[in-house]
C-alpha positions in Angstrom: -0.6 79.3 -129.3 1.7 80.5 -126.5 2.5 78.3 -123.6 0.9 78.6 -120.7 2.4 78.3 -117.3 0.9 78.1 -113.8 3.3 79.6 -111.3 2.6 81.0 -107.7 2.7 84.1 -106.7 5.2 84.0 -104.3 7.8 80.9 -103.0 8.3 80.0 -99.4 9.1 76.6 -99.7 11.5 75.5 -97.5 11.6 78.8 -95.4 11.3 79.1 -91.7 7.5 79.7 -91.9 6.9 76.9 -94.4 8.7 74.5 -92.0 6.8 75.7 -89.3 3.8 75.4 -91.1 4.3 71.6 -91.3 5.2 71.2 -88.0 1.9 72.6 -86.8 0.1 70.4 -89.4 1.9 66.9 -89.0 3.6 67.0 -85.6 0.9 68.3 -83.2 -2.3 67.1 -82.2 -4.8 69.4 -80.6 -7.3 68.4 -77.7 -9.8 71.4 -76.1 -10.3 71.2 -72.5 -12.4 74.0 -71.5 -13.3 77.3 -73.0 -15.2 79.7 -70.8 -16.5 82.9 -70.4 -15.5 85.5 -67.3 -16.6 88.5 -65.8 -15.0 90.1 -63.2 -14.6 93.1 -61.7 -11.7 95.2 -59.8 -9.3 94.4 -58.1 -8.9 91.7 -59.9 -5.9 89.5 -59.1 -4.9 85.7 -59.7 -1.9 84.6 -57.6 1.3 82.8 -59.1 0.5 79.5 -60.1 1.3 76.8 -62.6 -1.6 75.0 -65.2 -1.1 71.5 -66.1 -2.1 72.4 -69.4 -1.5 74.6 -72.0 -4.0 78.2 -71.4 -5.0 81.0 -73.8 -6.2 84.1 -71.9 -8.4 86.8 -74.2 -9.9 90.0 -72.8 -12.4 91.5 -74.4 -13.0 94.6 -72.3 -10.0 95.5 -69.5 -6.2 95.4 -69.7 -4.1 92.6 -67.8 -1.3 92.4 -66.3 1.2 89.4 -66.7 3.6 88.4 -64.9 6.5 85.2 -66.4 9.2 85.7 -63.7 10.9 88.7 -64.1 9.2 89.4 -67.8 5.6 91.5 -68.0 3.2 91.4 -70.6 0.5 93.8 -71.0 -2.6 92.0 -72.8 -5.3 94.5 -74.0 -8.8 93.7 -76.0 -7.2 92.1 -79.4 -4.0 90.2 -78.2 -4.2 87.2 -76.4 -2.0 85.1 -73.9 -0.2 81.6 -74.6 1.2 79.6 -72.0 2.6 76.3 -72.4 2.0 73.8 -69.8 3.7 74.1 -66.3 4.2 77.9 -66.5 4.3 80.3 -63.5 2.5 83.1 -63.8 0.5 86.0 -62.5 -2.4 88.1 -63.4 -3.7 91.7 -62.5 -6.6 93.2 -63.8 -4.7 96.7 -64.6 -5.1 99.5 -62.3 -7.5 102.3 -63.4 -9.9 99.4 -65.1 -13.1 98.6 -63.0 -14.2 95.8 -65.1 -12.0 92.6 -67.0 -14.1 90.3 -69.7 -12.3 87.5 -70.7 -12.1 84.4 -72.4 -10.0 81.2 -70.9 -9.3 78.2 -73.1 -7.4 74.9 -71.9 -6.3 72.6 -73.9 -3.7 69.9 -75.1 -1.4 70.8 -78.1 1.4 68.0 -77.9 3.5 66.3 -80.0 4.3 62.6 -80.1 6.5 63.3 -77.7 4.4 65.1 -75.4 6.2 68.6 -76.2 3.6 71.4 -75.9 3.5 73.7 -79.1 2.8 76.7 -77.0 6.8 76.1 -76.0 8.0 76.5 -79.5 6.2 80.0 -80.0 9.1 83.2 -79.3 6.8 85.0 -77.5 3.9 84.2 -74.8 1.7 87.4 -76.6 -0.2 87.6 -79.7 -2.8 89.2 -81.9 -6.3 87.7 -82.8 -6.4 87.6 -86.9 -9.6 90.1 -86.5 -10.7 91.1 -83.3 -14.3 91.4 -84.0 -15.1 88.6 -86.4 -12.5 86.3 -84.0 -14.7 87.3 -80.9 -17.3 86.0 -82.2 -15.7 82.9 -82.9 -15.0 82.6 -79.4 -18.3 83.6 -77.6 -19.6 81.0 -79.8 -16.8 78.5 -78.8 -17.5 79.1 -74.9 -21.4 78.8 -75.8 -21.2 75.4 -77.5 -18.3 73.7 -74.8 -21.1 74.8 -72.4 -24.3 73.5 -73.6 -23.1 71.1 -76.8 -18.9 70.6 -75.6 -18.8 67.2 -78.3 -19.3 69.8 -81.5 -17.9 72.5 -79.1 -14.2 70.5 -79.0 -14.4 70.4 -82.8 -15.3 73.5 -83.5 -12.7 74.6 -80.9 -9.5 73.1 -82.8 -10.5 74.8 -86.0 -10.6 78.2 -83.7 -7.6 76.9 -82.1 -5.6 76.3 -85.6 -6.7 79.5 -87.1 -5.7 81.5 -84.0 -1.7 80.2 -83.9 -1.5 79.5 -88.0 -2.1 83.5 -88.2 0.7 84.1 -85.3 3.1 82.1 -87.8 1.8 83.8 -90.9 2.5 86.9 -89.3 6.1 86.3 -88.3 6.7 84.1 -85.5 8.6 81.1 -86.3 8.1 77.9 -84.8 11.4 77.1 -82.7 12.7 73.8 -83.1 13.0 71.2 -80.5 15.9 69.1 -80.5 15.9 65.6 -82.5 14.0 62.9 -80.5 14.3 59.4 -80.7 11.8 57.6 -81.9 11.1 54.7 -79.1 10.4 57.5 -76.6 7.3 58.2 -79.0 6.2 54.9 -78.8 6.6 54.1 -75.1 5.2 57.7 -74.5 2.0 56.4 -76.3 1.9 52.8 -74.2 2.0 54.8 -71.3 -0.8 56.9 -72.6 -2.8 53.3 -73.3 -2.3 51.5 -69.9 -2.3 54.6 -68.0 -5.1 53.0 -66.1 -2.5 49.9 -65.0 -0.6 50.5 -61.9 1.5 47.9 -62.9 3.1 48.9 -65.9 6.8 48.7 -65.2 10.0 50.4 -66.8 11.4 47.1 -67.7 8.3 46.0 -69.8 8.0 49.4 -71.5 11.9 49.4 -72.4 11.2 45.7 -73.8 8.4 46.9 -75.4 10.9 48.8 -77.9 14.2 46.4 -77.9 16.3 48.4 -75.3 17.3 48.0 -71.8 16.1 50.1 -68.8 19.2 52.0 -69.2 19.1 52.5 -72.1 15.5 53.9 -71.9 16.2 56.0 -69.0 19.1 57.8 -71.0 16.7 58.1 -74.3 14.0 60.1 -71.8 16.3 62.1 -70.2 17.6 62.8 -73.3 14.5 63.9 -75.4 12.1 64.8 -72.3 14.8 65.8 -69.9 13.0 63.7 -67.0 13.1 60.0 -66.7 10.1 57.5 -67.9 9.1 57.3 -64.1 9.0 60.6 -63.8 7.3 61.1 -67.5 4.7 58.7 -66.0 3.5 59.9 -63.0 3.5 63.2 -64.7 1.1 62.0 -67.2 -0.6 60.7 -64.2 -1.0 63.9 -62.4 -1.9 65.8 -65.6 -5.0 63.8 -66.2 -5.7 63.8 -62.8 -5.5 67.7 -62.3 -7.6 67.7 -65.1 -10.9 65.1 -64.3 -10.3 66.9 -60.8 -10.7 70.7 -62.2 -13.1 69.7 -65.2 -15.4 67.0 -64.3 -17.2 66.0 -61.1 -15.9 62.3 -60.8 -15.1 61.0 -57.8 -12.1 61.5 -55.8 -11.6 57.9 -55.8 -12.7 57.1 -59.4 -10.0 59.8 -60.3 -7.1 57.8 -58.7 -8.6 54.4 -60.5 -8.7 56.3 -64.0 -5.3 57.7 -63.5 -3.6 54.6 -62.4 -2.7 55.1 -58.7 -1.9 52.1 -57.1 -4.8 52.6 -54.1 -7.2 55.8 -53.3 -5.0 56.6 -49.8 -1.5 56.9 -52.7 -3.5 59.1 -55.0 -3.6 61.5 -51.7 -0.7 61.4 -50.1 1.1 61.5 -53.8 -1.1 64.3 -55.3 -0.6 66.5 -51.9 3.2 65.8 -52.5 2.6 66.9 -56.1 0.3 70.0 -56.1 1.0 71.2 -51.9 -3.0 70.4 -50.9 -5.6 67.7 -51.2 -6.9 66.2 -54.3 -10.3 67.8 -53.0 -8.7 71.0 -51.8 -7.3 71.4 -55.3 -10.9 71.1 -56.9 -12.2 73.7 -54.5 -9.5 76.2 -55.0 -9.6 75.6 -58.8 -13.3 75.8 -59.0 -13.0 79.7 -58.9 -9.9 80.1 -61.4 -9.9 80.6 -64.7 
């Protein structure tokens, strides 16, 4: 009897989509914020601003208009918009359209490092894997995060995985972030545990991994480009932006749960931050997408 040999189709290993295939899979975590459902209708127009976390933009009926600096993207029904965290940009509902449909999603897709995936993608554009079947998939999404969001978050990071796995199927290879060290990982996840402390203190968290506060400081700049100071009150802000624009606790709850030393801090520090009030920013967020 002849042998017989089971041997794949095809052999990617250890090509630049197979590696970026395990990065998505091993390296990044994924946390759904919101998912929601607009209507509007023109002029439609969303001013520059920045997101503190990483946004998806879908239409479903209208064209937009993006604007990333000096770079414009035209999104129509069937491509979608990625934005890492901390991205300007600007939208238009496209002129000659009297109505824009469209699906937001925030979220959290970090590394241990706190390195958004969205960064790592070529391009800020891409295509749904099949625009009516996928729509679905996301009417449903927005439905569940607004009436059942604890299955809707896990049904969300299956949506969420399929959506970018079919960008890198399709072509778009993962580019790479530079090597990072380790002991930023683990004081990056300390931080992320005590955030509630106020107290928590360069010198502890550089002890906390064998190193000197020097050192530390050279290891975040190195891998983060900011400083752990910096990497901490911006982990701060984050969450805070976040309970601010996505739940309805207190003002001064927020500044307790994001580990600001009193509530009169929070304010003065977040206006620093983010140009207005903690409860001017939950007002003027209240109608964005």
């Amino acid at each position: 009897m002849p042998e017989r040999r089971q041997n794949p189709p095809i052999d990617f290993i250890d090509t630049p989509r197979h590696r970026s295939l395990r990065d998505f899979f091993f390296e990044f975590e994924f946390t759904l914020i919101s998912c929601t459902y607009w209507r509007n209708t023109a002029p439609w127009h969303l001013p520059e601003r920045t997101c503190p976390d990483s946004f998806l933009l879908i239409p479903l009926i209208g064209e937009l208009r993006v604007f990333l600096g000096p770079k414009e993207y035209s999104i129509t029904p069937g491509s979608f918009l990625m934005l890492a965290e901390g991205t300007p940009h600007v939208l238009n509902l496209k002129a000659g359209f009297k109505r824009l449909d469209q699906i937001s999603i925030h979220c959290h897709i970090h590394d241990r490092w706190r390195r958004p995936l969205l960064a790592r993608f070529p391009v800020s554009s891409g295509q749904l894997p099949d625009k009516r079947d996928f729509t679905q998939a996301l009417n449903e999404l927005a439905c569940l995060m607004s009436h059942d969001p604890e299955i809707g978050r896990l049904y969300g990071e299956t949506v969420l995985k399929e959506l970018l796995v079919y960008q890198i199927r399709q072509g778009m290879i993962l580019a790479p972030f530079s090597d990072a060290d380790p002991r930023v990982g683990t004081v990056i996840q300390r931080m992320e545990k005590d955030l509630v402390s106020s107290d928590l203190s360069i010198e502890e968290l550089a002890l906390s991994v064998n190193i000197t506060p020097v050192q530390l400081r050279k290891l975040f700049r190195k891998v983060t480009g900011t400083g752990p100071k910096q990497f901490l009150s911006g982990l701060r802000f984050k969450k805070a932006a976040r309970l601010l624009r996505h739940t309805a606790t207190a003002v001064k709850q927020v500044a307790v749960e994001c580990g600001f030393a009193s509530d009169h801090y929070f304010h003065l520090a977040f206006r620093q931050e983010f140009g207005c009030t903690p409860t001017e920013y939950r007002t003027k967020t209240a109608a964005e997408i």
